[in-house]
C-alpha positions in Angstrom: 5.3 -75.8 -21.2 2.8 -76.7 -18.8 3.3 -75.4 -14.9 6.1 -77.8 -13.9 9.4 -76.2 -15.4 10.9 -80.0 -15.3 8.2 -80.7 -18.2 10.6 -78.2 -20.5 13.0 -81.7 -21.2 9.6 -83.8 -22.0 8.6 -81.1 -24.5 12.2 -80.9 -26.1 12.7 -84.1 -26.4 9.4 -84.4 -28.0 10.8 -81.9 -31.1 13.9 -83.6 -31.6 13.0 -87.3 -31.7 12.3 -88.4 -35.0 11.8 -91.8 -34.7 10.9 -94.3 -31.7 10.3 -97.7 -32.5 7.7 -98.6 -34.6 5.7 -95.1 -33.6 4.6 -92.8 -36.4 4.8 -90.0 -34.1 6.5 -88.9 -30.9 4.7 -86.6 -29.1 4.6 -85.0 -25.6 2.2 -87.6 -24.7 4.7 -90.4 -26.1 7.8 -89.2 -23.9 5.6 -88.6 -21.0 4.8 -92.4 -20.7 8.4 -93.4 -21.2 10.1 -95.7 -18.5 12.1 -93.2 -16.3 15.5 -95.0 -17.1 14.5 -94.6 -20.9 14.1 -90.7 -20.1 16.9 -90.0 -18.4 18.6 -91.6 -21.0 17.7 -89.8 -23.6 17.8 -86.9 -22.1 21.6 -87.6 -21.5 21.9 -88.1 -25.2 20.2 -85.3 -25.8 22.9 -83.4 -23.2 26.2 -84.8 -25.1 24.6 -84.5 -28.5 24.3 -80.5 -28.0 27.0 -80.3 -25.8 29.6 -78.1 -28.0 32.6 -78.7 -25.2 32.3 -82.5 -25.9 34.7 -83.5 -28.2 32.8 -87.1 -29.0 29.7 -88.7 -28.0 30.5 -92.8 -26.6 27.7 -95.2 -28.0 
């Protein structure tokens, strides 16, 4: 994952989202350019998603 260590949520988010939109494919490239409230938020998700202490993830 590139030199910046913080790039390691970009390129996992990349894997894991299957759909964004109207895109046809969510790349690296794609979350790079995303809005940094978008990122955070999905990368929040992406926290209580794969958390396995949570007992629910809130909408």
């Amino acid at each position: 994952m590139r030199d910046n260590p913080t790039y390691l949520g970009v390129g996992v988010l990349a894997q894991v989202i299957t759909q964004l939109g109207t895109l046809t494919t969510v790349d690296e490239d794609v979350v790079e350019e995303l809005f940094s409230e978008d990122l955070a938020y999905l990368q929040s998700m992406y926290i209580r998603v794969n958390d396995r202490t949570a007992a629910r993830v809130d909408p």
